[in-house]
Backbone as CSV, one residue per row, in Angstrom:
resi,resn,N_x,N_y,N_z,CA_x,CA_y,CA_z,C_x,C_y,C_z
1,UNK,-45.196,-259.224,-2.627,-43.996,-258.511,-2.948,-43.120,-259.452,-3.767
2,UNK,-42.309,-259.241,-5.174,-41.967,-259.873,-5.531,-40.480,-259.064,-5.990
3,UNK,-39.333,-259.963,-6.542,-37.964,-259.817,-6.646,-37.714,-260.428,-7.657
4,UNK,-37.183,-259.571,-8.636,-36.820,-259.855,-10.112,-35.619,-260.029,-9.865
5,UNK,-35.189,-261.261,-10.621,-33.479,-261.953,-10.602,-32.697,-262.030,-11.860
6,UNK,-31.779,-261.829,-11.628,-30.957,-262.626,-13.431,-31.409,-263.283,-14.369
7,UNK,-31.999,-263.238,-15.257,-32.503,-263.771,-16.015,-34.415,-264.114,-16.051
8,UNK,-34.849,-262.716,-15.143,-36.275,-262.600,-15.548,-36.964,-263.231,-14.702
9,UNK,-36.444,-264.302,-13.662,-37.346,-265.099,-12.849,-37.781,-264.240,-11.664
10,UNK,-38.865,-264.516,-11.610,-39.758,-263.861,-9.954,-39.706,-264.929,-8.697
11,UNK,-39.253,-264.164,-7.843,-39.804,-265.108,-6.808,-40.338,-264.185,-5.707
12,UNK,-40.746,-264.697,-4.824,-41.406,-264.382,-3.613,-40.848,-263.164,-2.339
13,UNK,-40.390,-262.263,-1.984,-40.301,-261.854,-1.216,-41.159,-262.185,-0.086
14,UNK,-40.965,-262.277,1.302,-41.585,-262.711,2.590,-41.694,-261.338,3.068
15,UNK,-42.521,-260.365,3.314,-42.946,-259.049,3.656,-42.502,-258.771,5.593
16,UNK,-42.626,-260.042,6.123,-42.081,-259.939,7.694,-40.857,-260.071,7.715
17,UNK,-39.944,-261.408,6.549,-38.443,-261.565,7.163,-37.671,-260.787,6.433
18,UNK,-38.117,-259.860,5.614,-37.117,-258.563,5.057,-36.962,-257.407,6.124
19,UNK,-37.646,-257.018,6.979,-37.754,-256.163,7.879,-36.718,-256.871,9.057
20,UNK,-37.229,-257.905,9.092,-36.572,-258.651,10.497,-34.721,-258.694,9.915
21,UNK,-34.384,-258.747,8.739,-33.561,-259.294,8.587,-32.753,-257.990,8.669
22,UNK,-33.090,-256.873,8.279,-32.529,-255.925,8.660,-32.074,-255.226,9.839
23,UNK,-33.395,-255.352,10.898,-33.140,-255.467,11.919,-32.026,-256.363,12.803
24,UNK,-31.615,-257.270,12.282,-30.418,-258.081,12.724,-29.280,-257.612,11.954
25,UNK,-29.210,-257.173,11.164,-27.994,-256.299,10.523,-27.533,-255.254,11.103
26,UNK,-28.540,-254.360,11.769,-28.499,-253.174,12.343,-28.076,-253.592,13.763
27,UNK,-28.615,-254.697,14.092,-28.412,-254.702,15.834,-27.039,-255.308,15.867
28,UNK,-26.823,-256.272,15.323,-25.115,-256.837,14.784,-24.353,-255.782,14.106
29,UNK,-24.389,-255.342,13.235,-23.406,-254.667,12.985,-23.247,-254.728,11.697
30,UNK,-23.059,-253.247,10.994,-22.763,-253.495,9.321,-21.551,-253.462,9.171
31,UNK,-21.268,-253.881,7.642,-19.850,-254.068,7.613,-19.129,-255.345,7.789
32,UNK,-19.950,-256.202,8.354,-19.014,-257.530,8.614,-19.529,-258.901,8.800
33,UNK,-18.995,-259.532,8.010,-19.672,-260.965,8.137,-20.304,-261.772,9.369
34,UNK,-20.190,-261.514,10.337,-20.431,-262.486,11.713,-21.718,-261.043,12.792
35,UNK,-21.325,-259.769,12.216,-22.479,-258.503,12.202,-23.948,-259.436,12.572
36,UNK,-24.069,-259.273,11.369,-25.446,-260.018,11.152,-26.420,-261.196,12.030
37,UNK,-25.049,-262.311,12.057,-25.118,-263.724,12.623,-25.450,-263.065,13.940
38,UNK,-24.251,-262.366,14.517,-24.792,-262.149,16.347,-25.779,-261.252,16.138
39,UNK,-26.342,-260.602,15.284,-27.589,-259.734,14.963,-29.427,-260.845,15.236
40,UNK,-28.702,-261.668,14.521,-29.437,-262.761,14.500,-30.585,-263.292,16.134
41,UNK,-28.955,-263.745,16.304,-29.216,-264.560,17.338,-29.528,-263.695,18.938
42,UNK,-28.821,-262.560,18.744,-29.482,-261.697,20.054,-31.048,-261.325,19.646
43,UNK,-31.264,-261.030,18.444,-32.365,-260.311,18.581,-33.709,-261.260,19.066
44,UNK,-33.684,-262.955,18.168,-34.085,-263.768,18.439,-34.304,-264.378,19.475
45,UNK,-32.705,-264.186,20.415,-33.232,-264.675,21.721,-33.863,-263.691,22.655
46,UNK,-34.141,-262.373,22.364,-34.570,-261.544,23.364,-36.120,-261.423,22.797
47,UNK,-35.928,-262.067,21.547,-37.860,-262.342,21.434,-38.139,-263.731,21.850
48,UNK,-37.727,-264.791,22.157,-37.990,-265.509,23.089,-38.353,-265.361,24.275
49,UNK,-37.190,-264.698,24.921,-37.420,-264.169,26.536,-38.235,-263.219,26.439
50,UNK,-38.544,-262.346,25.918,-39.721,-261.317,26.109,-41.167,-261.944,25.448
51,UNK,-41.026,-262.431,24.517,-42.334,-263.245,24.875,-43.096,-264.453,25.654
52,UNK,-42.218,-264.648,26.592,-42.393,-265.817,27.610,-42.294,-265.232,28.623
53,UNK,-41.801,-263.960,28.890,-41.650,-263.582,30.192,-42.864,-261.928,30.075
54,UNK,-42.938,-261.478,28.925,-43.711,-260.315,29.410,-44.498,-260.534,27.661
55,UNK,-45.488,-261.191,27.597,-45.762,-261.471,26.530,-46.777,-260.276,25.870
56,UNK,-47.322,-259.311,26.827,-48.186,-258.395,26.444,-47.202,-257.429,25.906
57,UNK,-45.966,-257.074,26.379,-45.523,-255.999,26.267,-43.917,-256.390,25.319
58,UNK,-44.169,-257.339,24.421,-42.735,-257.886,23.609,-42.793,-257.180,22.821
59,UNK,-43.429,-256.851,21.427,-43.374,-255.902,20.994,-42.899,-254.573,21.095
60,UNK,-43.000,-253.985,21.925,-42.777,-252.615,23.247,-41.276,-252.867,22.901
61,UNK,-40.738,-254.062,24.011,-39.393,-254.095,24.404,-38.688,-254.286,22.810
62,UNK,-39.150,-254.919,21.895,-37.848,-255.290,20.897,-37.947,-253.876,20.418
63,UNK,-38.636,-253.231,20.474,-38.719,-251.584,18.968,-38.144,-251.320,20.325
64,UNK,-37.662,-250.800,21.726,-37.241,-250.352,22.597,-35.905,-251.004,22.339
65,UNK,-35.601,-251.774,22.254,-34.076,-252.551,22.344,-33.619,-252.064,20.842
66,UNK,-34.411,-252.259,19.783,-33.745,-251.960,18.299,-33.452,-250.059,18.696
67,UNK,-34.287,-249.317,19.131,-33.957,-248.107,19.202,-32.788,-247.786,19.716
68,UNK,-32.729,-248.577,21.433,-31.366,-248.214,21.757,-30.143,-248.658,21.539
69,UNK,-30.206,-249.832,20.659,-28.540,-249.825,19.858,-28.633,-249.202,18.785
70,UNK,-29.555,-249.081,18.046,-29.203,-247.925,16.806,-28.963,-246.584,16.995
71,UNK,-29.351,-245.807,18.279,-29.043,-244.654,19.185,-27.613,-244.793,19.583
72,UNK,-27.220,-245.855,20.590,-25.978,-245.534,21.441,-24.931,-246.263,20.748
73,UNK,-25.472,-247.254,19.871,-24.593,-248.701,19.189,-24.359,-248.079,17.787
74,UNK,-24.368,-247.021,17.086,-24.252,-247.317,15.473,-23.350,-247.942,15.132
75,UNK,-22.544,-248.708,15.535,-21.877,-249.978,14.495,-22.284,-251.305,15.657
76,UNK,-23.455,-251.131,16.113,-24.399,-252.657,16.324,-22.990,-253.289,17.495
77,UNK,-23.833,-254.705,17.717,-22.746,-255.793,19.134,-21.235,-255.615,18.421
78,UNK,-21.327,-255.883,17.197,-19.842,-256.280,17.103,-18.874,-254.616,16.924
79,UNK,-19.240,-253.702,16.526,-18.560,-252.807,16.802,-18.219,-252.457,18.370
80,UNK,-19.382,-252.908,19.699,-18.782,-252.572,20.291,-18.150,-253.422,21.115
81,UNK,-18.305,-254.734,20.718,-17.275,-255.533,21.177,-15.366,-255.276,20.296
82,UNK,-15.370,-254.451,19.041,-14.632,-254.453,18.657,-13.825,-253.094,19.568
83,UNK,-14.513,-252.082,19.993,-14.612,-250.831,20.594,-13.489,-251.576,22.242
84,UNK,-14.130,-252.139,22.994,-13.535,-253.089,23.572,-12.395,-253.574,23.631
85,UNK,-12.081,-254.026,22.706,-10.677,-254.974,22.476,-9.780,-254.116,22.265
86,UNK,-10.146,-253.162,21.422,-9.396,-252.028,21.055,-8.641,-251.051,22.575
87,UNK,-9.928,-251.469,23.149,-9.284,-250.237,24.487,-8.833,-251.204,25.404
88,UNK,-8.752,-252.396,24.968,-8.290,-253.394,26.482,-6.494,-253.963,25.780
89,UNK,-6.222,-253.784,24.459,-4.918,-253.771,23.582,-4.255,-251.940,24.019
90,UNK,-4.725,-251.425,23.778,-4.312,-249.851,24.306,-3.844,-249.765,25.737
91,UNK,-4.526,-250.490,26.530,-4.671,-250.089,28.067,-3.230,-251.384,28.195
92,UNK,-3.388,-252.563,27.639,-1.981,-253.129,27.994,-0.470,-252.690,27.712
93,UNK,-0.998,-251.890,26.464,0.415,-251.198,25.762,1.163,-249.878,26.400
94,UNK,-0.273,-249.359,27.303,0.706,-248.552,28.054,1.084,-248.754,29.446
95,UNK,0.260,-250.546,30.044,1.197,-250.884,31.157,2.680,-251.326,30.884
96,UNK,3.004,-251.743,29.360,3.743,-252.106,29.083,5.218,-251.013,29.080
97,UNK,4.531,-249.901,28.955,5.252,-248.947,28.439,6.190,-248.575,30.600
């Protein structure tokens, strides 16, 4: 797979970390710079732990884990950590009140 750039040069596309990389976009969150990063790093560490802990069935669990935040999560960890803050700023403003 290859990727034409500015000025005519080819380089290499990697056919596994274009998929993966999306997949961490989606599980983080679009829209936002740091999205991605915790996209990253959850998805990574839950393929660690699932392949050390249930190594037949890792595969299974990550397309199971990518399904259910793109199902219940569409704006990925950081939307709903943003979802969160939002209702824990609301909930003080009307003890305040």
């Amino acid at each position: 797979m290859f990727s034409i750039h500015e000025g005519g040069r080819r380089t290499i596309i990697d056919p596994q970390i274009t998929p993966e990389a999306v997949v961490w976009v989606a599980v983080g969150g679009r829209g936002t710079l740091v999205g991605p990063i915790v996209g990253a790093i959850s998805v990574n560490a839950l393929k660690s732990w699932a392949s050390r802990e249930y190594p037949a069935h890792c595969i299974l669990l990550m397309g199971l884990g990518f399904v259910l935040v793109v199902l219940f999560l569409p704006k990925g960890l950081v939307g709903l950590w943003e979802t969160i803050l939002s209702y824990w700023k609301n909930r003080k403003g009307e003890k305040a009140s």
